[in-house]
SEVEXVEX-968909 format. One line per 3 residues: number of its first residue (from 1); their letters; for each residue x, y, z of C-alpha. Coordinates in steps of 0.25 Angstrom, whole numbers, padded with zeros to 4 digits, always signed. Example, Ala and Ser with C-alpha at 12.3 -4.5 7.8 and 13.67 -1.06 7.14 Angstrom:
// residues 2
1 = as = +0049:-0018:+0031; +0055:-0004:+0029
***
This chain:
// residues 617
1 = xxx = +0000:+0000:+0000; +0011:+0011:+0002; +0017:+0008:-0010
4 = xxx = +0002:+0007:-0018; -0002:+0021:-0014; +0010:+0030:-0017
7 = xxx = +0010:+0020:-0031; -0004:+0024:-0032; -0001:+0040:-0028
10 = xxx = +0010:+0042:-0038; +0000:+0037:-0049; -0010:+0050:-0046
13 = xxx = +0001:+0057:-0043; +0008:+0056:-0058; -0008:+0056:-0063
16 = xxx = -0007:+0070:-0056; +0007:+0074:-0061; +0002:+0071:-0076
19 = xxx = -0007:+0084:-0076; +0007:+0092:-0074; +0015:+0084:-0084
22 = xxx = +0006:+0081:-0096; -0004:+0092:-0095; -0007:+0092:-0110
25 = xxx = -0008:+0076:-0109; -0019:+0079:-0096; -0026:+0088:-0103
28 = xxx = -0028:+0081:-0114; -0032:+0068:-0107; -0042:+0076:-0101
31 = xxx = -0048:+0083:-0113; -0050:+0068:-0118; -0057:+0065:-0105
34 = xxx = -0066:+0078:-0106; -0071:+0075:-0121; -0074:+0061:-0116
37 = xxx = -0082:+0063:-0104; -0088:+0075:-0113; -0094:+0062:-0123
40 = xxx = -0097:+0054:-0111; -0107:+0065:-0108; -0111:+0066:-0120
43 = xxx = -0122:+0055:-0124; -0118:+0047:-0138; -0128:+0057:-0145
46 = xxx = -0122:+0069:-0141; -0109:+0065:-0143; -0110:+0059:-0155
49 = xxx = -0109:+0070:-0164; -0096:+0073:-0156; -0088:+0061:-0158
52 = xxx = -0079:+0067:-0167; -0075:+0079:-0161; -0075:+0070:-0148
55 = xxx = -0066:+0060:-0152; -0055:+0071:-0159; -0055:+0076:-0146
58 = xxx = -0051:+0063:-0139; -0040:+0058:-0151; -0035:+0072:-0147
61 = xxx = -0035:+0074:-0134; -0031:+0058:-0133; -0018:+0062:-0143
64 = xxx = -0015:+0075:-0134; -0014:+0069:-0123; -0003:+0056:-0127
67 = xxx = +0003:+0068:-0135; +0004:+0075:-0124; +0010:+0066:-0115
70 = xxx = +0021:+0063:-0127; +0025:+0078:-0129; +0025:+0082:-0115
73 = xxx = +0034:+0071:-0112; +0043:+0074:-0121; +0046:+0088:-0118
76 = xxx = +0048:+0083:-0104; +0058:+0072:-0107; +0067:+0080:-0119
79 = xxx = +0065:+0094:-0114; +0059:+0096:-0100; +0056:+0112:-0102
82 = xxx = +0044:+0119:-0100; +0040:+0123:-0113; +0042:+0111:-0121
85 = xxx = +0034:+0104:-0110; +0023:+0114:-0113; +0025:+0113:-0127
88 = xxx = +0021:+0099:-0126; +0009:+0100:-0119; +0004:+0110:-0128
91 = xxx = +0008:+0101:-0140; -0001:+0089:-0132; -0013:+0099:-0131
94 = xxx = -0009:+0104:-0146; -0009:+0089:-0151; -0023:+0087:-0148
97 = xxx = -0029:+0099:-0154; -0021:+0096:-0166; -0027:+0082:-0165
100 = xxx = -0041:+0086:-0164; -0040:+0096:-0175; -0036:+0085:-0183
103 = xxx = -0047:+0077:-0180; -0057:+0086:-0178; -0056:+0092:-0194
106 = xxx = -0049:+0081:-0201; -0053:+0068:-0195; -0068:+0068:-0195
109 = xxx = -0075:+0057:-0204; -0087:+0062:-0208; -0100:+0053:-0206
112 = xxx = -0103:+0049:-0218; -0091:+0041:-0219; -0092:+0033:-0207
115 = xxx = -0106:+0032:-0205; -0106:+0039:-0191; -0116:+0049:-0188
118 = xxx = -0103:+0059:-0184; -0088:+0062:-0189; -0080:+0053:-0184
121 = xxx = -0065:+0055:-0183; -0059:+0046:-0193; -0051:+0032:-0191
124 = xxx = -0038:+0038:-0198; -0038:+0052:-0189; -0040:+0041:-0175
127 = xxx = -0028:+0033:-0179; -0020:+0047:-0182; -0023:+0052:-0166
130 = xxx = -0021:+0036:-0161; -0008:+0035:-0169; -0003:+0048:-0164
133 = xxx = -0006:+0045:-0149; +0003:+0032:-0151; +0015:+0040:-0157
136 = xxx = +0012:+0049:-0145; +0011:+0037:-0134; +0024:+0031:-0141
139 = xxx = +0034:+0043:-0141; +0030:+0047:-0126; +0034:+0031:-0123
142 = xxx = +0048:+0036:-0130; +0048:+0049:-0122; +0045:+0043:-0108
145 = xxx = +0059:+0033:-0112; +0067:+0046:-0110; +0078:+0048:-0105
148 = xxx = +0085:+0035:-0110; +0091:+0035:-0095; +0079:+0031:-0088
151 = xxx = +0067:+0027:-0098; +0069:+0019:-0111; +0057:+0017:-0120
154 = xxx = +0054:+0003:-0115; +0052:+0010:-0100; +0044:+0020:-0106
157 = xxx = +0037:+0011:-0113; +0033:+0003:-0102; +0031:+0014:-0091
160 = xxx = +0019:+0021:-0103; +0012:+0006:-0101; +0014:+0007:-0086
163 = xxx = +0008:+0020:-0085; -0005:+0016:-0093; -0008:+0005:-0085
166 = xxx = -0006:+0010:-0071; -0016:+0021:-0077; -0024:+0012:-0083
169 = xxx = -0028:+0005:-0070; -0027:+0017:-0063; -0038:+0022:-0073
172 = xxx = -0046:+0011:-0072; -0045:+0012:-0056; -0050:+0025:-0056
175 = xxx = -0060:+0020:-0067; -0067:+0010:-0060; -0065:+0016:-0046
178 = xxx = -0072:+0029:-0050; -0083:+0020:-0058; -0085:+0013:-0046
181 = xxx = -0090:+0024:-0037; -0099:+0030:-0049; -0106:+0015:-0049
184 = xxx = -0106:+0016:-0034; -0113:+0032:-0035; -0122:+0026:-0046
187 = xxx = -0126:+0014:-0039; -0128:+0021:-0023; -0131:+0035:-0025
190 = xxx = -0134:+0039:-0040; -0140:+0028:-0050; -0142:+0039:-0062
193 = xxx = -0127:+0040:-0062; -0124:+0041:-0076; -0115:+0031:-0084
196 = xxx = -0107:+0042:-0089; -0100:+0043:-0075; -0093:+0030:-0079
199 = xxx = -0088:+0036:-0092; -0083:+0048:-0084; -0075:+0040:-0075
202 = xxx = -0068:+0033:-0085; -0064:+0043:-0092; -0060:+0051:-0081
205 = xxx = -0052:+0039:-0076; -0046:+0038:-0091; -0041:+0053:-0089
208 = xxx = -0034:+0049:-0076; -0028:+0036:-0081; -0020:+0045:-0093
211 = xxx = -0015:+0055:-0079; -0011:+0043:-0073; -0005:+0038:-0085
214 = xxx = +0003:+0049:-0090; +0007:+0051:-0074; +0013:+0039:-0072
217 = xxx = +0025:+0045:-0082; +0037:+0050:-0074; +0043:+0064:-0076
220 = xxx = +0048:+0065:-0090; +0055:+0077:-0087; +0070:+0077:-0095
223 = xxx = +0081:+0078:-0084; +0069:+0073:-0072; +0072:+0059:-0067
226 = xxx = +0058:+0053:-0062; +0059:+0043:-0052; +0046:+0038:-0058
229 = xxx = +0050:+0034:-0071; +0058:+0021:-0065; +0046:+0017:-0059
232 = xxx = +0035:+0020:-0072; +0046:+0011:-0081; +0048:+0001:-0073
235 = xxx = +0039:-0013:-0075; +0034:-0020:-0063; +0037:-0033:-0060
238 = xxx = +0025:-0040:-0064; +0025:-0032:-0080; +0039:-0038:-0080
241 = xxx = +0033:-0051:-0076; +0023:-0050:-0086; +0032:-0046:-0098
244 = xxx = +0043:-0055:-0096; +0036:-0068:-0091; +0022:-0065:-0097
247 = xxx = +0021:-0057:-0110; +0036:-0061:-0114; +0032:-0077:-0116
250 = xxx = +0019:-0073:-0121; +0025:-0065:-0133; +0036:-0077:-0134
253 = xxx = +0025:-0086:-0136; +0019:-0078:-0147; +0033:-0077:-0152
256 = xxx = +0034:-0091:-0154; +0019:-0093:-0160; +0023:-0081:-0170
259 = xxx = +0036:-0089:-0174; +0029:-0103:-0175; +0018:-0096:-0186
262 = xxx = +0029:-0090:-0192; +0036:-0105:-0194; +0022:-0110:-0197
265 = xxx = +0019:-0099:-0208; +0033:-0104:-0215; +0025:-0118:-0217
268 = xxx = +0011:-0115:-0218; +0008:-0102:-0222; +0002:-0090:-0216
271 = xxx = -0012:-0096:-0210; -0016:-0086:-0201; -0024:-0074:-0204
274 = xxx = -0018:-0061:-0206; -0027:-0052:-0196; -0024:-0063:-0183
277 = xxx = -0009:-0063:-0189; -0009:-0047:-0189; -0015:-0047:-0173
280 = xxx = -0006:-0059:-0167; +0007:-0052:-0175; +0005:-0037:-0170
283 = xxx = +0002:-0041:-0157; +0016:-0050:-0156; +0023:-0039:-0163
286 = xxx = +0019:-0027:-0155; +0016:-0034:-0142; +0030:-0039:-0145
289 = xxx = +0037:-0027:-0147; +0028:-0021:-0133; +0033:-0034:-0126
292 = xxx = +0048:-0030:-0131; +0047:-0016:-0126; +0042:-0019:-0111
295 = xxx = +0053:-0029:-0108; +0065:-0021:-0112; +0070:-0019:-0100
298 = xxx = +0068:-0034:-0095; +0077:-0043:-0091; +0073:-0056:-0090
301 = xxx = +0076:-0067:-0098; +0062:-0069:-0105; +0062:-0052:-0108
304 = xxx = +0077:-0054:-0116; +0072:-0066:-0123; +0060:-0058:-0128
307 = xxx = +0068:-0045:-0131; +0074:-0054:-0140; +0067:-0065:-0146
310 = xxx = +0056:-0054:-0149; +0062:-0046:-0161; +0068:-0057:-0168
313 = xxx = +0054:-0064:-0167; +0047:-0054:-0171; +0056:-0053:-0184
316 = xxx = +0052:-0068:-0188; +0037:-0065:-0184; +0037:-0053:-0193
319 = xxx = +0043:-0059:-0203; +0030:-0069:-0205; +0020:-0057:-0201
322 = xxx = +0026:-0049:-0213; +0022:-0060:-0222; +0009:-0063:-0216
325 = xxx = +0007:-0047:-0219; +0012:-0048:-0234; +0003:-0060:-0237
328 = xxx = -0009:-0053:-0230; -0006:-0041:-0240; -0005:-0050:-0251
331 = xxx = -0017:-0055:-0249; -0025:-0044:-0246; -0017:-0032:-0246
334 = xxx = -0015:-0022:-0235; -0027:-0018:-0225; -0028:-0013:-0212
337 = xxx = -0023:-0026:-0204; -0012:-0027:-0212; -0008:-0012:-0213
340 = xxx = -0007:-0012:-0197; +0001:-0026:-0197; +0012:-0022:-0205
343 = xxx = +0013:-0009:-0197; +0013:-0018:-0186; +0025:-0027:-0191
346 = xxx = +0032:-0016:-0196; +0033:-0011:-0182; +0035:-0024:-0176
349 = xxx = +0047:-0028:-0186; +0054:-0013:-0186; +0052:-0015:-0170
352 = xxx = +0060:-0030:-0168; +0071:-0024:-0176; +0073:-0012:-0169
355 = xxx = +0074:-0020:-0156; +0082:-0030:-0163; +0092:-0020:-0167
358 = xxx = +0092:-0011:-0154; +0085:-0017:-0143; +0078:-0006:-0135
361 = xxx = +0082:+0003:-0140; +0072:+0001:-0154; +0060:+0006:-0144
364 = xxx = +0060:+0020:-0150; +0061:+0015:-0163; +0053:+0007:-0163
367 = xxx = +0043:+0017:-0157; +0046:+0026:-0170; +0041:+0014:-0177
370 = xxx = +0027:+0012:-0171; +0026:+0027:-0172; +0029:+0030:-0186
373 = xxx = +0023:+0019:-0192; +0007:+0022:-0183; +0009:+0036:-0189
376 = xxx = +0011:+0028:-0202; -0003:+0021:-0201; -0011:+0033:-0200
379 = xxx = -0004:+0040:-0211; -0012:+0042:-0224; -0007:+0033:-0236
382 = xxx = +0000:+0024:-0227; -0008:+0023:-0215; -0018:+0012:-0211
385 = xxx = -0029:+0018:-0216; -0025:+0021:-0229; -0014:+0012:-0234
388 = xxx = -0023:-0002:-0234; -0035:+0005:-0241; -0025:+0008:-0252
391 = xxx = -0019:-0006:-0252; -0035:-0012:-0250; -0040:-0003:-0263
394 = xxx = -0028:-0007:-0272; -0032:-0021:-0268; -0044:-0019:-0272
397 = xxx = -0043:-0011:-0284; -0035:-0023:-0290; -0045:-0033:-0286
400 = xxx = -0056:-0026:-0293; -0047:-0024:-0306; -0042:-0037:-0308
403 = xxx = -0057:-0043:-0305; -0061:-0031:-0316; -0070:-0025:-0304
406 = xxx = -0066:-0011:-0305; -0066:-0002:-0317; -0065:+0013:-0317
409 = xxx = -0069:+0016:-0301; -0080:+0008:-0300; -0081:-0008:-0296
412 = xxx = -0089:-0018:-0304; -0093:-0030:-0298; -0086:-0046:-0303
415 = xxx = -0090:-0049:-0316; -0088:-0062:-0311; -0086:-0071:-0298
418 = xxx = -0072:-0068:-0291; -0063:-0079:-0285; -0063:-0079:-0269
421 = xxx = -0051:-0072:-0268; -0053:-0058:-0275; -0067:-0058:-0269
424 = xxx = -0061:-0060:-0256; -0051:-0050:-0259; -0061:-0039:-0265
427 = xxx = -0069:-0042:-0250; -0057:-0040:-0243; -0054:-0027:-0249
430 = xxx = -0067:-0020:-0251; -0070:-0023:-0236; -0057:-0016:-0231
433 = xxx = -0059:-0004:-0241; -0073:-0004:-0237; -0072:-0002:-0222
436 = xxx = -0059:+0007:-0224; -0061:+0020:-0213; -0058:+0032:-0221
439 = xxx = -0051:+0027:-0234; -0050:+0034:-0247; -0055:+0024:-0257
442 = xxx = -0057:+0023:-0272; -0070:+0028:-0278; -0073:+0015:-0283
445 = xxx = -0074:+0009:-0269; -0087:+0009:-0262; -0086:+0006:-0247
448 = xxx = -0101:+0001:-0247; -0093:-0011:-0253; -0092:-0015:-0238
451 = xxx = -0106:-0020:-0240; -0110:-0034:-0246; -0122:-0029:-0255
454 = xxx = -0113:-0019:-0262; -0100:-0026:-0264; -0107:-0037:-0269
457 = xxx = -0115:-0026:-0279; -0101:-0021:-0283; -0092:-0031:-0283
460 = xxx = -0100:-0042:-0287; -0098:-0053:-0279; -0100:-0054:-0263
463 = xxx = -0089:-0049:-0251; -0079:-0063:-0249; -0071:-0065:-0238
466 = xxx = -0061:-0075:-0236; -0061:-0087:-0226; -0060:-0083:-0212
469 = xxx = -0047:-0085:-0206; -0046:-0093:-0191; -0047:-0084:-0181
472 = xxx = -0041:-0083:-0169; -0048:-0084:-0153; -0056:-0074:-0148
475 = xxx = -0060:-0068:-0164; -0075:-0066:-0167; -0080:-0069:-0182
478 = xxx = -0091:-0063:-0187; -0103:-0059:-0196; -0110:-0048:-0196
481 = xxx = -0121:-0044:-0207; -0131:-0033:-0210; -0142:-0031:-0217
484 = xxx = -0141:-0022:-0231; -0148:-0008:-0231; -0160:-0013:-0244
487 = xxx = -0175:-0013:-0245; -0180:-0028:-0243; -0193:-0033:-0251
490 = xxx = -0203:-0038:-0242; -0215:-0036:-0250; -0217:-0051:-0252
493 = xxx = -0220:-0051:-0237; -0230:-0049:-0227; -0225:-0048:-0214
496 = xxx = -0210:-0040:-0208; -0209:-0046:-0193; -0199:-0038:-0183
499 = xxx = -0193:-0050:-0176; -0185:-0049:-0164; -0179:-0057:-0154
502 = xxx = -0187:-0066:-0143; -0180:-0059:-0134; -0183:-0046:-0136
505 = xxx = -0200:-0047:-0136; -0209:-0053:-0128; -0214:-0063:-0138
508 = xxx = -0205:-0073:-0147; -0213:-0072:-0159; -0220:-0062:-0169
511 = xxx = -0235:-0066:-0175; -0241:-0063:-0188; -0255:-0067:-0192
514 = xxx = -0254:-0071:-0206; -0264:-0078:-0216; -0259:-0092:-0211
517 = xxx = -0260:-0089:-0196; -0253:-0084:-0184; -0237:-0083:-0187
520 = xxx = -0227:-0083:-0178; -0211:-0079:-0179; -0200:-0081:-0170
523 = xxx = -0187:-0076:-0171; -0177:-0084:-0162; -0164:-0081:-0158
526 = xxx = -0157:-0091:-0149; -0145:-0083:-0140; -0135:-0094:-0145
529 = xxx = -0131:-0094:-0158; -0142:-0081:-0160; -0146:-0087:-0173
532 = xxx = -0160:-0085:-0175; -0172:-0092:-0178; -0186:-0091:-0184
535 = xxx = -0199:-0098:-0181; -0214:-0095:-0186; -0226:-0101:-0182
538 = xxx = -0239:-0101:-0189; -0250:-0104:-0181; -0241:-0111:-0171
541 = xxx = -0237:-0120:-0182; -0221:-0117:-0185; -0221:-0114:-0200
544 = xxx = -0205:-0107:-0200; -0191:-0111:-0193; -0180:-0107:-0196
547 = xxx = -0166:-0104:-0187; -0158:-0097:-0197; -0146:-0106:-0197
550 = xxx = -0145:-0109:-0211; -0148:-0092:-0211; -0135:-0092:-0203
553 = xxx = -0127:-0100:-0210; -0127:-0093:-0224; -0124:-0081:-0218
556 = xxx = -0111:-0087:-0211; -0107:-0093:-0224; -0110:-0082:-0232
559 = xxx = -0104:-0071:-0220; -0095:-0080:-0211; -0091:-0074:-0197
562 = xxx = -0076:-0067:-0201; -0071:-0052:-0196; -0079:-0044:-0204
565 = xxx = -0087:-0032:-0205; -0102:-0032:-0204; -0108:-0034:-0218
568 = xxx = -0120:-0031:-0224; -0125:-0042:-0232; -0136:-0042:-0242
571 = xxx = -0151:-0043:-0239; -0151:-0060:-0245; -0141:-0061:-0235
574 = xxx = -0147:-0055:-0221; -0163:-0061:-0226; -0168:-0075:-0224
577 = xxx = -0180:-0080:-0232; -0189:-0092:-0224; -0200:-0099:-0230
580 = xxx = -0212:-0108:-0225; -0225:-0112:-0232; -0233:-0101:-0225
583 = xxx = -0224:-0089:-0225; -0210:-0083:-0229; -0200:-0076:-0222
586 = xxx = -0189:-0068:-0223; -0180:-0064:-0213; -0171:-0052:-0212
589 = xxx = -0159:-0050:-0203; -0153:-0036:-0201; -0138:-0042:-0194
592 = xxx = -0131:-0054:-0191; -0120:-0059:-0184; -0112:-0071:-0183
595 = xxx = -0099:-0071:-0172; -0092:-0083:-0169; -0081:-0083:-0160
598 = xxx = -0072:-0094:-0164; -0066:-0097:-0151; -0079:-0099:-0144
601 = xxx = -0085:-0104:-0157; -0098:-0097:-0154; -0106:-0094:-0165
604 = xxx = -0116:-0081:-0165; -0127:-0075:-0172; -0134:-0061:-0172
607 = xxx = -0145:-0061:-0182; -0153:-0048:-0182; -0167:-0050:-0189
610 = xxx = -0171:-0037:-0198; -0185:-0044:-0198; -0192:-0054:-0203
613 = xxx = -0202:-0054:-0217; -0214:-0065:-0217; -0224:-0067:-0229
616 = xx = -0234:-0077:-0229; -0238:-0086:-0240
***
């Protein structure tokens, strides 16, 4: 206990200090928490139609704030005079009027192109701002390594990880503390407390998490030895437990299943699907490197086997992964996935031969790395956006040429049935093209191409997609289909009949009194598999049964469960015409889903019934 309260006193105590050393980052943190307890009081339809200038103010105040904190720290370490220290809190409070400038009158999307009711700001402008924060984060890392004599980047490093949890969970304390003596209030002494008072507490408890945070740092001050920097860089006993005797053999174990794929690529072939390849790759590369980084300073024997086995293992995994990536571009040329994988391994093979080469000491190169090549992805031409909607629409343009498809701007549909692999192709890349946010696109292209009904008008034959690849544990697969916006003709029938399920009215049936009699429908859904059913009755005499499970499975041969988007299929596809000797009927279904989770093998449908059309003969 003595040693626990003066632990706890000097974390308030540094949360107070912060307000003297990052003004600029405080007041932007708080402006941030301003504007969002301003749209918590706001009720969603007052707010809505300020979302946009909303959110420019939060990007900005959010980049103010890490700048802040960058600029303020490196006039203290390479200068320590009063004006430049001033200088750089203005340049923090400048940074984020700049920024919302920016936003505010170049990076509104108008409705009409997102089908929003309001300006949005756009995906491209968000990255920008995201991308500039992470630059911003990344040099005060390097700054907070300064002097050489008693920080390093590693140290750094590690104390910026130290500092985010202890005020993570002091956050989350205060969080849960505060929300508990509001329930109490609520509960005891007011019950029309409003919920809102949750949503102030948390972001109140969010804006003294960041003081905590940013308090935590020692004295950057040049020439100011702070005894509390030895203290923030040093790792406890039990994170040097969990890296060297924990995360270390877990990454060596991953090590070695990369290795083995790599051997069993050499003999069978690559058998794995890219997007799985991408996620377990990345993940071992910059986990890897993070790994790497942590135990510099370690000296245990398991912590200098890691340091290094990792690079040289890394080269060989690489070396696999970059062949995986030149056969997925070979195959279907360069999207989104694989824009960010081979940034991904770009970093990653630049990375393990700067440490190769010198050790520790690659840290700020390899910083320079991570930094230049995110400002690259947002760039125009080159950057993520942009680059795979060029490759995708040169893909696409030489598919419809060679297929004789496309002929002074304009597509014409097969003038006869394409082999498997072009329509696949054509799918693949009129559905990326399709849902491109914010890409310039030729004039021929029409992104309502998205939908079945018109690709099949204009190309000519239906949207094909190759076999689903295995998956891996924990993955959902899925179908998800909508019915088209078109005029249906009913006028061969006598009766529409709203149908809904027994659970939700008091009765499980609907009557009609026909010529024949008394008719009665039920509409059935059982909880487990939530396929439905249909029963009717005339004159207690069941004339109709049918449980829609042939219904099902054509629509799961036609549409099987994958990854993709919601699809609008066409009217034949979401109807279902039933006969009997005394009546006809058709159904029509507005939505249905199919999820399976392959690692429970569960199997569940969502059909939504639009209503259901009877004639009687």
């Amino acid at each position: 206990m003595k040693k626990f309260i003066p632990s706890v006193s000097k974390v308030f105590e540094g949360a107070s200090k912060a307000f003297q050393n990052f003004p600029a980052a405080i007041v932007n943190a708080f402006l941030f928490a301003i504007v969002t307890i301003i749209r918590i009081h706001l009720d969603w339809p007052e707010q809505e139609p300020y979302n946009f200038l909303f959110n420019c103010l939060h990007w900005s105040f959010a980049l103010g704030a890490v700048f802040s904190l960058t600029a303020i720290t490196a006039a203290k370490s390479r200068f320590n005079e009063r004006n430049h220290i001033l200088l750089a809190n203005l340049l923090g409070i400048l940074a984020a009027v700049v920024t919302f400038l920016l936003l505010y009158f170049f990076a509104e999307v108008q409705p009409a192109y997102t089908g929003a009711r309001y300006s949005v700001i756009s995906a491209i402008a968000a990255a920008r701002v995201s991308i500039a924060i992470l630059v911003s984060l990344l040099t005060f890392i390097v700054l907070a390594g300064y002097p050489s004599e008693q920080s390093d980047f590693a140290h750094s490093f590690f104390m910026t990880h130290k500092a985010f949890f202890i005020a993570l969970l002091y956050g989350l304390v205060i969080m849960v503390g505060a929300s508990g003596v509001a329930g109490a209030i609520q509960a005891l002494l007011y019950k029309g407390l409003s919920s809102k008072v949750y949503m102030y507490i948390s972001t109140l408890s969010g804006f003294l998490a960041f003081t905590i945070f940013i308090g935590y740092f020692p004295d950057f001050r040049k020439g100011f030895f702070d005894r509390h920097r030895e203290t923030a860089q040093k790792q406890p006993r039990f994170i040097e437990v969990l890296f060297d005797y924990i995360m270390i053999p877990i990454m060596l174990a991953l090590t070695l299943v990369l290795i083995l794929w790599a051997g069993k690529t050499i003999l069978d072939g690559m058998q794995i699907s890219f997007i799985r390849l991408s996620g377990i790759a990345s993940s071992y590369a910059l986990g890897g490197l993070w790994l790497h980084i942590m135990v510099t300073h370690h000296e245990t024997g398991t912590a200098r086997f890691y340091r290094r086995l990792y690079p040289f293992a890394a080269l060989i995994i690489l070396a696999f992964e970059a062949w995986a990536l030149v056969t997925q571009l070979q195959g279907s040329g360069l999207k989104t996935e694989e824009y960010f994988f081979a940034v991904v391994w770009i970093i990653a093979l630049l990375s393990v031969i700067f440490l190769i080469i010198l050790k520790s000491r690659a840290h700020y190169l390899i910083v320079l790395v991570i930094s230049m090549l995110a400002v690259i992805t947002v760039l125009p031409v080159v950057g993520y956006h942009e680059l795979p909607v060029t490759a995708q629409v040169g893909r696409l343009e030489k598919l419809l040429e060679k297929e004789g498809m496309l002929e002074e701007d304009r597509i014409l549909p097969a003038s006869r049935e394409l082999e498997l692999p072009v329509r696949e192709a054509i799918t693949d890349a009129v559905i990326f093209l399709a849902y491109a946010e914010e890409a310039k696109l030729p004039t021929w292209f029409d992104k309502d191409l998205r939908n079945g009904d018109t690709f099949k008008a204009k190309l000519g034959f239906e949207q094909t997609w190759p076999e689903l690849d295995p998956i891996g544990p924990g993955m959902y697969l899925s179908t998800s289909l909508f019915l088209p916006q078109e005029a249906i003709d009913i006028s061969t029938y006598d009766w529409v009949i709203n149908l809904q399920e027994d659970y939700r009215i008091e009765k499980n049936f609907v009557t009609i009194n026909g010529k024949r009699g008394e008719y009665q429908i039920y509409w059935t859904i059982d909880s487990r598999p939530g396929i439905p059913s249909l029963k009717i009755v005339l004159d207690g005499h069941t004339i109709l049964e049918n449980d829609l499970n042939d219904y099902v499975d054509k629509i799961t041969e036609k549409f099987p469960p994958g990854e993709s988007e919601k699809l609008r299929a066409s009217f034949e596809d979401m109807s279902l015409e039933l006969e009997a000797p005394e009546i006809n009927v058709m159904l029509v279904f507005r939505d249905i889903q199919i999820t399976v989770d392959p690692q429970q093998d569960i199997i569940n449908y969502w059909i939504d019934i639009d209503a259901l059309y009877m004639k009687e003969k």
